[in-house]
C-alpha positions as CSV (number, residue, x, y, z in Angstrom):
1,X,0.0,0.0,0.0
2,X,1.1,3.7,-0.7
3,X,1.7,5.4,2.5
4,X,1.8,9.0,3.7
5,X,5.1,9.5,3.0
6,X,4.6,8.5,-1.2
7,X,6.7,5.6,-1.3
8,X,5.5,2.4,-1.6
9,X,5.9,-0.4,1.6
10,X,7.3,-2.8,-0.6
11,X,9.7,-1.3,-2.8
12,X,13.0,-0.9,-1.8
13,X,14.5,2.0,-1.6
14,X,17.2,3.6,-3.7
15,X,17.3,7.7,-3.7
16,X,17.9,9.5,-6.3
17,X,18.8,13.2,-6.4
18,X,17.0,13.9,-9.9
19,X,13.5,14.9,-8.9
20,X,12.0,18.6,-8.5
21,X,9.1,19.9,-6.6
22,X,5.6,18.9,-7.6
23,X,4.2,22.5,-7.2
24,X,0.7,21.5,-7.0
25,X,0.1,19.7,-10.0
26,X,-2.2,16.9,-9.4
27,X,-0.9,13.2,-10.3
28,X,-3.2,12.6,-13.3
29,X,-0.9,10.5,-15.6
30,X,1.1,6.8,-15.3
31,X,3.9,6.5,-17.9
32,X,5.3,3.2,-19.0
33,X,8.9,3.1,-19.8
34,X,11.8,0.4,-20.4
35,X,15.5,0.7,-19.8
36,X,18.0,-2.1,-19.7
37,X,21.8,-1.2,-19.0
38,X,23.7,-1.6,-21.4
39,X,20.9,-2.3,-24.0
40,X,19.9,-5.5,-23.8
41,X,21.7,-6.6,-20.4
42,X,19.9,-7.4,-17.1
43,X,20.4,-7.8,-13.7
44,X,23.0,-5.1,-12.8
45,X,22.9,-2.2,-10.6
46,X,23.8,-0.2,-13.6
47,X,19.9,1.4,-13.9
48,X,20.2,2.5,-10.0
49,X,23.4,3.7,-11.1
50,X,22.2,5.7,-14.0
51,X,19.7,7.1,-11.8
52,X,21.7,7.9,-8.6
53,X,24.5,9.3,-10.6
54,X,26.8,7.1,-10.0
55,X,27.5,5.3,-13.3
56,X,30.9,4.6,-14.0
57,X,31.6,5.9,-18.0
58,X,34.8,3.0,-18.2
59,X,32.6,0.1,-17.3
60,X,31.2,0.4,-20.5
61,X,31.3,2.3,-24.1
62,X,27.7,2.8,-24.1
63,X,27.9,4.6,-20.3
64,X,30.0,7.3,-22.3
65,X,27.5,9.0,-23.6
66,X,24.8,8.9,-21.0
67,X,26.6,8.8,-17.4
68,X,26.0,12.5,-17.3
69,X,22.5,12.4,-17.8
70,X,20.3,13.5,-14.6
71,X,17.4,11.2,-15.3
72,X,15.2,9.0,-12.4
73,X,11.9,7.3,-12.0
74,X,9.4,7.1,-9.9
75,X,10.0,3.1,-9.7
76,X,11.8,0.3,-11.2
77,X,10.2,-2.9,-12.2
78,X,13.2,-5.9,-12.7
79,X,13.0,-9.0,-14.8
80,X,11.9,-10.9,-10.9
81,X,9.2,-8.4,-10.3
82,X,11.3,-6.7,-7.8
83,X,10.9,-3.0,-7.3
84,X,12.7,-0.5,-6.1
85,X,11.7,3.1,-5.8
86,X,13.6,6.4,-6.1
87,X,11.5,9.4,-6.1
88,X,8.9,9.4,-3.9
89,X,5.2,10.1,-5.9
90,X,4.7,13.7,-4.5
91,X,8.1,14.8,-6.3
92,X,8.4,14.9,-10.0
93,X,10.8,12.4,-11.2
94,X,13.2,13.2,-14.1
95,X,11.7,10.5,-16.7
96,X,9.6,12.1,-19.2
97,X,12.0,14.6,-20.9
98,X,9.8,16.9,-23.7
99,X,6.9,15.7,-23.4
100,X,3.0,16.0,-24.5
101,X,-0.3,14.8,-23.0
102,X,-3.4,15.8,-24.1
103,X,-2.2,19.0,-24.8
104,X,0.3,19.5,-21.7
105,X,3.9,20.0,-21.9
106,X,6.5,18.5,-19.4
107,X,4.4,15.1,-18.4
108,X,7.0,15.2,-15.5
109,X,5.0,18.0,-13.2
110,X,1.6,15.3,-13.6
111,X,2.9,11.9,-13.9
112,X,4.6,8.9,-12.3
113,X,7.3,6.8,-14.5
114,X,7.4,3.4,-13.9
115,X,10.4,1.4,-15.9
116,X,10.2,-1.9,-16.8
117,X,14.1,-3.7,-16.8
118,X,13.6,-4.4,-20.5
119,X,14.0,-3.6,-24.2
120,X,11.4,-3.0,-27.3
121,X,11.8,-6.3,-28.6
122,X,12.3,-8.5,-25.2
123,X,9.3,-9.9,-23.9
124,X,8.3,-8.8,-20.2
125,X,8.1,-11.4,-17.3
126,X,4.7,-12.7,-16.3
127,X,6.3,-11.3,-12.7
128,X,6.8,-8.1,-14.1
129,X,3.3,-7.5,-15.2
130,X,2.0,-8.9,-12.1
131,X,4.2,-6.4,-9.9
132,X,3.2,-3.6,-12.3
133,X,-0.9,-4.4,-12.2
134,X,-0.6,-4.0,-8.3
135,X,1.3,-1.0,-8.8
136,X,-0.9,0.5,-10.7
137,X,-4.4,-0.6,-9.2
138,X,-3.0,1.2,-5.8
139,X,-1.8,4.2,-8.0
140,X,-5.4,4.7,-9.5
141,X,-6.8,4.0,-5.8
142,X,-4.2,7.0,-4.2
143,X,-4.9,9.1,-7.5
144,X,-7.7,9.1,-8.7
145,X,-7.2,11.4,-11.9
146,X,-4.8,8.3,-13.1
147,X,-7.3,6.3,-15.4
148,X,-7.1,3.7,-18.1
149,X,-7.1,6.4,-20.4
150,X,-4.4,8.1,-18.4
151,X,-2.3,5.6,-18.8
152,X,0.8,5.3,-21.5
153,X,3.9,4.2,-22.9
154,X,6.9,6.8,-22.9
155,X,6.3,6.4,-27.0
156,X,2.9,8.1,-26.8
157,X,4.1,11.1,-24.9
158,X,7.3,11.7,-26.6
159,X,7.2,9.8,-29.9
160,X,9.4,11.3,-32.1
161,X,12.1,10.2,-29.4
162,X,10.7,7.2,-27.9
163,X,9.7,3.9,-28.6
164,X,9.4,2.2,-25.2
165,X,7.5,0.5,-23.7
166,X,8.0,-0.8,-27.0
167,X,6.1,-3.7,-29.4
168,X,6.9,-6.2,-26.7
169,X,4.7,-4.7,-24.0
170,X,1.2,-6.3,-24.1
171,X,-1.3,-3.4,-23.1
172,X,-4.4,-5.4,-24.4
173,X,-3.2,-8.1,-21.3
174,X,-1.7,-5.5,-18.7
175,X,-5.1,-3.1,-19.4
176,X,-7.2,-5.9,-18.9
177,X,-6.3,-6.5,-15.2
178,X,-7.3,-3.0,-14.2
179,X,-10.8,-3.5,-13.9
């Protein structure tokens, strides 16, 4: 269950410093995301890295280009089902970059960003859409403005940058637990 304090019971725990002050926007928008460090690579501590600032740029070509990137997310769903958490849902995490919903710039100030430890093409674990379905059902329960329709992939709010969740992520299945 959420708490008082925005974080989730479960999750663990893994701060980041990238968020920024809400400023009374109202949580009215979930956005589905992947990431997998390096592409296509699971189970490191790379993505808590990446979004702790921490990420070492010789550990790997690819960290070259994005270890000085200030990005976060509200949570982190991995391959197990595990999440972790590092912003907690009344701050704005860094995760939407230019964005547009419905009209509104900068999704960031509205939304939570969940990432799913994945790629475009990589199928997601049935543990992963079961962690993310509870996720979500308590999100919509806490936030009321956070409906089906409310509900999106990274690609719809910035898609001439984004592709994630990607054509792996089965929204007829995930959509159809919500009720």
């Amino acid at each position: 269950m959420i708490n008082d304090s925005f974080y989730l019971e479960r999750a663990n725990l893994c701060l980041s410093p990238n968020y920024s002050e809400r400023e009374d926007n109202e949580i009215s928008l979930l956005v589905i995301h992947n990431i997998s460090l390096p592409p296509g690579e699971f189970g490191s501590d790379n993505i808590e890295k990446l979004f702790t600032n921490q990420l070492d740029p010789k550990e790997h070509p690819y960290f070259e280009a994005i270890h000085q990137l200030k990005v976060s997310s509200h949570l982190l769903i991995d391959r197990e089902g595990l999440i972790t958490q590092f912003v907690s849902f009344d701050k704005a995490a860094w995760h939407a970059g230019i964005s547009n919903f419905k009209g509104e710039e900068n999704c960031n100030r509205f939304s939570v960003g969940i990432e799913l430890e994945g790629t475009d093409d990589t199928e997601y674990t049935e543990e992963q859409y079961h962690s993310l379905v509870e996720v979500t059902k308590e999100l919509m329960l806490k936030f009321p403005k956070i409906k089906k329709e409310n509900i999106v992939g990274h690609s719809d709010i910035a898609p001439e940058r984004k592709t994630d969740p990607g054509k792996s992520f089965d929204w007829g299945f995930f959509l159809s637990f919500l009720g």
